[in-house]
C-alpha positions as CSV (number, residue, x, y, z in Angstrom):
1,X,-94.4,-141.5,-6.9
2,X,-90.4,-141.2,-7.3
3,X,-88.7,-139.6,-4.2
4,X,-87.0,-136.5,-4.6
5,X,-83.2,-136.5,-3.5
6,X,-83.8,-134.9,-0.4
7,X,-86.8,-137.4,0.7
8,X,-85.0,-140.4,-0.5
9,X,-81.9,-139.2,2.2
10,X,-84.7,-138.7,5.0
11,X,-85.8,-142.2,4.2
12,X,-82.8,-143.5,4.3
13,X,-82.0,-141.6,7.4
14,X,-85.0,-142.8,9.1
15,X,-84.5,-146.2,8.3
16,X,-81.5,-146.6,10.9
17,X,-83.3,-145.2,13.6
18,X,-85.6,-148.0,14.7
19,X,-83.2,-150.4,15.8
20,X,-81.4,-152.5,19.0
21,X,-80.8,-149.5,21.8
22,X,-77.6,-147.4,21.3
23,X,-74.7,-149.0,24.5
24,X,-73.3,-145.8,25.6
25,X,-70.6,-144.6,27.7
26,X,-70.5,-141.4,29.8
27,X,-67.2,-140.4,31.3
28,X,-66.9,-137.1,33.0
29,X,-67.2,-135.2,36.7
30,X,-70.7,-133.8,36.3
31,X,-73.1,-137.1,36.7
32,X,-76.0,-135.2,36.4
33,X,-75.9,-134.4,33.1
34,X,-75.8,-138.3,32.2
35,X,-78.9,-138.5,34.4
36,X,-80.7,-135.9,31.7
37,X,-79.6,-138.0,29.2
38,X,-80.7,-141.2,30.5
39,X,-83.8,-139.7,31.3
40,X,-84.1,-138.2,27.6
41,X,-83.0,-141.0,25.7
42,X,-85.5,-143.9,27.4
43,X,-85.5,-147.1,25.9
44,X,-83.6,-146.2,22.9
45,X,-80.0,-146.3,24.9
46,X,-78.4,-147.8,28.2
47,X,-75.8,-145.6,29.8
48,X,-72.9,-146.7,31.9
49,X,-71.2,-143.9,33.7
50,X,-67.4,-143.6,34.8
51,X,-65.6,-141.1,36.1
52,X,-61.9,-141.3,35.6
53,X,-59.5,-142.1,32.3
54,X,-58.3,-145.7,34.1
55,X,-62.3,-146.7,34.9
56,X,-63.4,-145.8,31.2
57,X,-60.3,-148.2,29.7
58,X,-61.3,-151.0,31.8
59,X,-65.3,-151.1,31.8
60,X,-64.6,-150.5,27.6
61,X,-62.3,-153.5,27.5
62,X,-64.7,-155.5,29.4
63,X,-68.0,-154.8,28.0
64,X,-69.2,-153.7,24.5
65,X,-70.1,-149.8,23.6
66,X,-71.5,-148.3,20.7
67,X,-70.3,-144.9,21.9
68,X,-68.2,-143.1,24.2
69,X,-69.3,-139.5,25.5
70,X,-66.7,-137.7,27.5
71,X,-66.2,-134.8,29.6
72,X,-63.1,-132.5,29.2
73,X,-62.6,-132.3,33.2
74,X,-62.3,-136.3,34.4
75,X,-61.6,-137.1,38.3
76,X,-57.9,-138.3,37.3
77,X,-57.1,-137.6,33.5
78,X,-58.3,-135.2,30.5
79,X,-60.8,-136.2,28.4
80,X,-58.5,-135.5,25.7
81,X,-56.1,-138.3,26.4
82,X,-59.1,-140.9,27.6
83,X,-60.0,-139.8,23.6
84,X,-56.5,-140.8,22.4
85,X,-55.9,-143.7,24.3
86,X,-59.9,-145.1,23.2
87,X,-58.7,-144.2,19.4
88,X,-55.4,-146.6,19.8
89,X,-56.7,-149.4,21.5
90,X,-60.7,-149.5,20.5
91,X,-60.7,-147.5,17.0
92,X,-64.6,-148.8,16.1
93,X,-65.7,-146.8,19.3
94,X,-67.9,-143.7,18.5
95,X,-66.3,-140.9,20.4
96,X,-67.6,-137.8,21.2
97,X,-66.7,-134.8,23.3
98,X,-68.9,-133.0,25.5
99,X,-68.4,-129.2,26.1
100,X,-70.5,-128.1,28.6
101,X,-68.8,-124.9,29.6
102,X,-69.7,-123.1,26.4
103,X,-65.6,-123.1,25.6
104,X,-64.4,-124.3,22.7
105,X,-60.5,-124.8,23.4
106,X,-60.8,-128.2,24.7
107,X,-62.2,-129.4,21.6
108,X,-59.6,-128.4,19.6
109,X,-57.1,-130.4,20.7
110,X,-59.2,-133.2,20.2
111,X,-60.3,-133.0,17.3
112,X,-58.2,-135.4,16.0
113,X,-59.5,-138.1,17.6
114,X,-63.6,-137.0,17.6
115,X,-66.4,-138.4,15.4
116,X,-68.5,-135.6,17.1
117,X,-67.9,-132.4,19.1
118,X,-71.4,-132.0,21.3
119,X,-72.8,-129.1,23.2
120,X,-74.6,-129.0,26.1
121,X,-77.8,-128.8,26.3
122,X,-77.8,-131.6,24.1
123,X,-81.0,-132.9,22.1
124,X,-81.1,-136.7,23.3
125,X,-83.0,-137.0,20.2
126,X,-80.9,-135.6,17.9
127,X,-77.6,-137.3,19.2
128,X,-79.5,-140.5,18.8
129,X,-79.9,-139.3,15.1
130,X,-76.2,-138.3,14.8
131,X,-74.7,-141.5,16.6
132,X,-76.7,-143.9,14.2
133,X,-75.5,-142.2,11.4
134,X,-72.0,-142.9,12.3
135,X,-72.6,-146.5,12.3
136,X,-74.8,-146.5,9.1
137,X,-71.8,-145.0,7.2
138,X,-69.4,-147.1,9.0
139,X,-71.4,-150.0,7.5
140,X,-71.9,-148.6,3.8
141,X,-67.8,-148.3,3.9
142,X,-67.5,-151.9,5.6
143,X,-69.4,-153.2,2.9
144,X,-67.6,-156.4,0.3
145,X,-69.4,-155.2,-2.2
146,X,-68.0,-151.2,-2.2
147,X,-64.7,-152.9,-1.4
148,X,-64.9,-154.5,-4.5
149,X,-66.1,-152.3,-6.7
150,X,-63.3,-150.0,-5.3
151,X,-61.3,-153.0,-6.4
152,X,-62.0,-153.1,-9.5
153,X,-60.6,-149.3,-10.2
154,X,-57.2,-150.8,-10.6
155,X,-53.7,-149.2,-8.8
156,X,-55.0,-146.7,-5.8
157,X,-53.2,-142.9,-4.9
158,X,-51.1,-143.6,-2.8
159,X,-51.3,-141.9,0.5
160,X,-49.8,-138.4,1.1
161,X,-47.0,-139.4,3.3
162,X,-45.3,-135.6,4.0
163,X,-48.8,-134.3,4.8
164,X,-49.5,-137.5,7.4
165,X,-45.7,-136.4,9.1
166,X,-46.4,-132.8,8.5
167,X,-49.8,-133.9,10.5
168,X,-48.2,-135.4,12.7
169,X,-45.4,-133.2,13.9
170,X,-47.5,-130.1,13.8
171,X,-49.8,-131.8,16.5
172,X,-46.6,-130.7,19.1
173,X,-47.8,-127.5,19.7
174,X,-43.9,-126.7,20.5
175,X,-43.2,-127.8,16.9
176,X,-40.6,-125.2,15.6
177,X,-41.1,-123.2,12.4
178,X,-37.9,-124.2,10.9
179,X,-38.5,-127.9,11.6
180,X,-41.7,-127.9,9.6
181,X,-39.6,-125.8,6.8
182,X,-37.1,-128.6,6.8
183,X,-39.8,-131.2,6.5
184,X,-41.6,-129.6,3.7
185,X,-38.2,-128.9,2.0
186,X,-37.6,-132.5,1.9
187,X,-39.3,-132.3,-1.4
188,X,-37.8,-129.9,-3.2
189,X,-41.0,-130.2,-6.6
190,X,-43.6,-130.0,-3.5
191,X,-42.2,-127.2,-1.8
192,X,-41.8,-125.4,-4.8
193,X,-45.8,-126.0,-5.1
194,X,-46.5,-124.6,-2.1
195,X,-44.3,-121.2,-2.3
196,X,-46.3,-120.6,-5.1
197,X,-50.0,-121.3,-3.6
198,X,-49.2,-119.4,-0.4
199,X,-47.9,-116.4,-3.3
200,X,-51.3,-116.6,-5.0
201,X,-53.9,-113.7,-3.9
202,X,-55.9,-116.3,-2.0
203,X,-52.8,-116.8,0.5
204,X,-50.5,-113.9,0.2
205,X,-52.4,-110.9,1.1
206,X,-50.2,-108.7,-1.3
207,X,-46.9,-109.9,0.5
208,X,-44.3,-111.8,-1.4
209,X,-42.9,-114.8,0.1
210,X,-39.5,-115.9,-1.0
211,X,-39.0,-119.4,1.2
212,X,-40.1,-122.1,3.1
213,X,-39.5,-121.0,6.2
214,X,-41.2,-117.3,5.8
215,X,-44.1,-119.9,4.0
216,X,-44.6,-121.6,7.2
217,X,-44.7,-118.3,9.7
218,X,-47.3,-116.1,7.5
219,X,-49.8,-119.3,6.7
220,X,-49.5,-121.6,10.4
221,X,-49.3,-125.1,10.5
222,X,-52.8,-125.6,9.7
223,X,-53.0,-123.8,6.8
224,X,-49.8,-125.2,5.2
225,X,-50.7,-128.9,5.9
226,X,-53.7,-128.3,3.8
227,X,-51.3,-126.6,1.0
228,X,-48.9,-129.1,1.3
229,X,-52.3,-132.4,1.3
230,X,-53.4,-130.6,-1.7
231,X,-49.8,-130.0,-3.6
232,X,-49.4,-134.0,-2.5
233,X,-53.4,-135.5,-3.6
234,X,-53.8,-133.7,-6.5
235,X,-50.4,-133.5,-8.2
236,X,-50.4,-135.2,-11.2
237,X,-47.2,-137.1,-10.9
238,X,-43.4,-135.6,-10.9
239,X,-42.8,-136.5,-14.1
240,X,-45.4,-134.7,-16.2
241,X,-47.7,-131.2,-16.1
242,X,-50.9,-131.9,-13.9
243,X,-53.6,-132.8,-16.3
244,X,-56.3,-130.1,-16.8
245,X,-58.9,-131.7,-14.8
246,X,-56.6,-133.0,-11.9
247,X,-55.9,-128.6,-11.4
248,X,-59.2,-128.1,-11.9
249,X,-60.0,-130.2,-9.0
250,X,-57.6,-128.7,-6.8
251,X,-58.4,-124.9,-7.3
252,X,-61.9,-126.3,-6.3
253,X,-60.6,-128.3,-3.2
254,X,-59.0,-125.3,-2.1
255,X,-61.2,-122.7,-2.7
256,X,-64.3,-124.9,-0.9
257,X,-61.3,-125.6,2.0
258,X,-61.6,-121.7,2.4
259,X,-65.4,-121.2,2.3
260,X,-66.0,-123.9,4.5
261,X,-64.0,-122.2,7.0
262,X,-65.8,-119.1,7.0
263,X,-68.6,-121.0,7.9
264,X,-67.8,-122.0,11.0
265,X,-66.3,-120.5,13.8
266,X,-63.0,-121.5,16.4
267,X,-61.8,-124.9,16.0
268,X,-64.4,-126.4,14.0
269,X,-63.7,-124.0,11.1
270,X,-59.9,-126.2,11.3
271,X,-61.8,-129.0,10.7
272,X,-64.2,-128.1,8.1
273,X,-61.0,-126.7,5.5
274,X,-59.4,-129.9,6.1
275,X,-62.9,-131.6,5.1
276,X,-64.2,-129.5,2.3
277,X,-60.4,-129.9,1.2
278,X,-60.4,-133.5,0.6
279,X,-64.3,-133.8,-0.3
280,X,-63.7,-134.2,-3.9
281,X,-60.6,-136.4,-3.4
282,X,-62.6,-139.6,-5.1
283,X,-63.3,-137.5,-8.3
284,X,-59.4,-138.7,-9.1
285,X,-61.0,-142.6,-9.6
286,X,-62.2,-144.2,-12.7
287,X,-65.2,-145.5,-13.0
288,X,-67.0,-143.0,-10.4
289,X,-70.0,-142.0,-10.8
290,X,-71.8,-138.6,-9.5
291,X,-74.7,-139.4,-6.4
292,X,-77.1,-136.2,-7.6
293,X,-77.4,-138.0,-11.3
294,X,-79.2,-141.0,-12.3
295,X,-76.9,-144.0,-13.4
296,X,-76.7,-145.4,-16.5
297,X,-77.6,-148.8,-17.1
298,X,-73.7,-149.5,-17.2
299,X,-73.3,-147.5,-13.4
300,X,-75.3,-148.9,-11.5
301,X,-72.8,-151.1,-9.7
302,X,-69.9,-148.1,-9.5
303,X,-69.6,-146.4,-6.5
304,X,-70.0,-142.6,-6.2
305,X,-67.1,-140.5,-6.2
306,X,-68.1,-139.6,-2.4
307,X,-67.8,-143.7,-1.4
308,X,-64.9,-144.1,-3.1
309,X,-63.1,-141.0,-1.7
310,X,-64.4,-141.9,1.7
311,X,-62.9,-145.5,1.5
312,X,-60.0,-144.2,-0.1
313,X,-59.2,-141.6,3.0
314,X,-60.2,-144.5,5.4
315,X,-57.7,-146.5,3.8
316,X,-55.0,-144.0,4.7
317,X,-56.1,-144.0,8.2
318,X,-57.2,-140.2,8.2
319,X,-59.4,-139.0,10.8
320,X,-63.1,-140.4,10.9
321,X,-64.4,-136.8,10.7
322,X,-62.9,-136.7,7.5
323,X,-64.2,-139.8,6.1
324,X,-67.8,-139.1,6.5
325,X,-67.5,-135.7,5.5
326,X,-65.9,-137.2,1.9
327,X,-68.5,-139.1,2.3
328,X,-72.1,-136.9,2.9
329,X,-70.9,-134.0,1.6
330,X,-73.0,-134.3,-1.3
331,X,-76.5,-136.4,1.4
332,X,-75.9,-134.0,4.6
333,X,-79.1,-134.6,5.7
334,X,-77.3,-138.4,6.4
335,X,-75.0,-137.0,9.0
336,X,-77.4,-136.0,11.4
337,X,-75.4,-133.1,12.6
338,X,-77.1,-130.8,15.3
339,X,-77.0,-127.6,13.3
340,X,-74.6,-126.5,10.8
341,X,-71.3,-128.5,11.5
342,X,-68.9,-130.1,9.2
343,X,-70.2,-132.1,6.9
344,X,-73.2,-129.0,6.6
345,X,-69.9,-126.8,5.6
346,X,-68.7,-128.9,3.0
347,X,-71.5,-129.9,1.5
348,X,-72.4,-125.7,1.2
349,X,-68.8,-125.1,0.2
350,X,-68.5,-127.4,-2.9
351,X,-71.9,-126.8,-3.8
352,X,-71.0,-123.3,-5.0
353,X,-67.1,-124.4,-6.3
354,X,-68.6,-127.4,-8.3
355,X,-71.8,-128.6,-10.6
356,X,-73.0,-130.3,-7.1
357,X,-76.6,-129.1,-6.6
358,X,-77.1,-127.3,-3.1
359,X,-79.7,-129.3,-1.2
360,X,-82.4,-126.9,-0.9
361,X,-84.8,-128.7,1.0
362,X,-81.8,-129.3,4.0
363,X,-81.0,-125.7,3.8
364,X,-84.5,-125.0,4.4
365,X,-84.9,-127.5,7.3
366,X,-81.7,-125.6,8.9
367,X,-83.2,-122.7,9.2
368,X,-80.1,-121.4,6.7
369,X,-82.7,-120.3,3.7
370,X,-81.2,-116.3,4.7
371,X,-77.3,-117.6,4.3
372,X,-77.8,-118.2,0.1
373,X,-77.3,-114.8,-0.4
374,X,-74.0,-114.3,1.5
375,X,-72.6,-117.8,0.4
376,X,-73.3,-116.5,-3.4
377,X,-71.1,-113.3,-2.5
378,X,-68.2,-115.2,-0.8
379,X,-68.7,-117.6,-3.7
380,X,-67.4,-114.9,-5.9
381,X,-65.3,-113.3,-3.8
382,X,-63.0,-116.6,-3.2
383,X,-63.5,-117.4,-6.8
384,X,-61.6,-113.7,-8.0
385,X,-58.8,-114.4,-5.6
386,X,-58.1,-118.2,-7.2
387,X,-58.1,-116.4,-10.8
């Protein structure tokens, strides 16, 4: 008996679990809690435990971890910065941040440099779940063969080198508003772009916006990055009108960049825009095919439009939540996520910009079957403001 879509996913899903015991790393003040979790998780993880930034560095660069989980409150250091320094020096590391004050600001300053934001209590179970699924994508992208069927589409994008600056700059939370206007102005055709997004109903709120600088105090750096990604991803070329399907795609990446984000509140909501906004980014390849439909005979070796986007973002070094939301977004049951989270977002968000089929079974088995009313209305109501 054929699998549906949904059961095919759990399979796949459970198929990771049974395997060697997960090496994990707790760093953080409160020991206790990596007592629970040693306690919880049994035999299916070891747990070494530090307690300051300089300890987590050195046991990590002398043993082997799968994961790191750390605290925001270390004995000497943030967690934050052991985050950083663990993304520059051991970048395969899983690393995840542990709020266990019910606050949120910590984790979004780190988001950055997370693959997951955890809560506390946290299901030993489910993390297991999660953290496996990190390290099955990890593989799926690592993989010759996706590397050369990506190959084989022929001359890449190009990364979007204003939006990694504008990224980067914007991350100084002293950052002035005119020296983000003067970095967006460096390209006069892109800036041009963006005064006329943030002029659009969706952005504007009935003001008009004459220049770059006025652009960058009414939207906020995180709002004009994702203008700015999008004017950069999707543009057709400077040369030449965008092509009608390339606009298409990026009135959908917006529009599912701003229903993600009403799907999740503080700093994850950040996170999902960015996400839901770069989703689709592999529909731009040839040869692509879509993972809800069947391949042809001819397909079966081309990667989906959510591999090859994911690759493709990996390849421009973007943030690792990124990656696997480009690539689940259409399979969320394969992130493992501990209630709705990112890739939950995105996968909700383009299934009601696109022809990507919502997966009703995982809506169901989020307890989210009440929510497809509401997403239908703010379907619409995002959809009259693009018009």
């Amino acid at each position: 008996m054929l699998k549906s879509p949904h059961e095919a996913c759990v399979s796949a899903l459970d198929s990771t679990i049974v395997e060697a015991p997960l090496r994990l790393l707790f760093a953080g003040i409160d020991a206790s809690l990596a007592d629970e979790l040693v306690a919880a998780l049994g035999t299916s993880a070891t747990m070494a435990v530090v307690e300051t930034t300089a300890s987590a560095l050195d046991r990590v660069s002398a043993q082997e971890f799968d994961a790191v989980i750390v605290q925001p409150r270390l004995a000497h250091g943030s967690g934050n910065a052991l985050l950083g320094s663990l993304k520059r020096e051991h970048p395969k590391l899983i690393r995840c941040l542990l709020l266990d004050d019910g606050r949120d600001a910590p984790g979004l300053a780190a988001l950055e440099n997370l693959h997951r934001l955890l809560y506390n209590p946290v299901d030993a179970q489910a993390l297991l779940v999660s953290l496996r699924a990190v390290l099955a994508l990890r593989k799926r992208l690592e993989s010759p063969f996706l590397a050369e069927a990506i190959g084989r589409i022929g001359r890449l994008p190009p990364p979007p080198a204003l939006s990694l600056e504008l990224m980067r700059r914007t991350e100084n939370l002293e950052v002035s508003a005119r020296e983000v206007a003067g970095l967006v102005e460096s390209d006069p055709v892109l800036a041009a772009k963006v005064l006329r997004l943030c002029n659009s109903a969706m952005y504007s709120g009935g003001r008009r916006i004459d220049d770059i600088h006025n652009a960058v105090v009414w939207l906020g750096n995180l709002t004009l990055r994702r203008l700015v990604m999008a004017g950069e991803i999707f543009g057709a070329g400077r040369s030449r009108p965008e092509a009608p399907e390339r606009e298409q795609l990026r009135r959908q990446s917006l529009v599912a960049s701003r229903f993600a984000a009403r799907l999740l509140p503080g700093p994850r909501a950040d996170l999902a825009a960015t996400a839901a906004l770069l989703a689709g980014v592999g529909q731009m390849l040839p040869d692509v095919r879509l993972p809800w439909l069947e391949p042809s005979a001819h397909q079966t070796q081309w990667p989906t439009y959510a591999e090859a986007g994911a690759y493709l973002l990996s390849l421009w070094g973007l943030p690792s939540a990124l990656v696997e939301a480009a690539a689940l977004h259409p399979t969320p049951v394969l992130a493992g996520e501990q209630g709705l989270d990112v890739v939950g977002a995105c996968h909700i968000a383009w299934a009601h910009v696109s022809d990507m089929p919502l997966d009703e079974d995982w809506v169901e088995s989020m307890g989210l079957s009440d929510q497809c009313e509401s997403w239908q209305v703010l379907a619409d109501e995002l959809a009259a403001l693009e018009t």
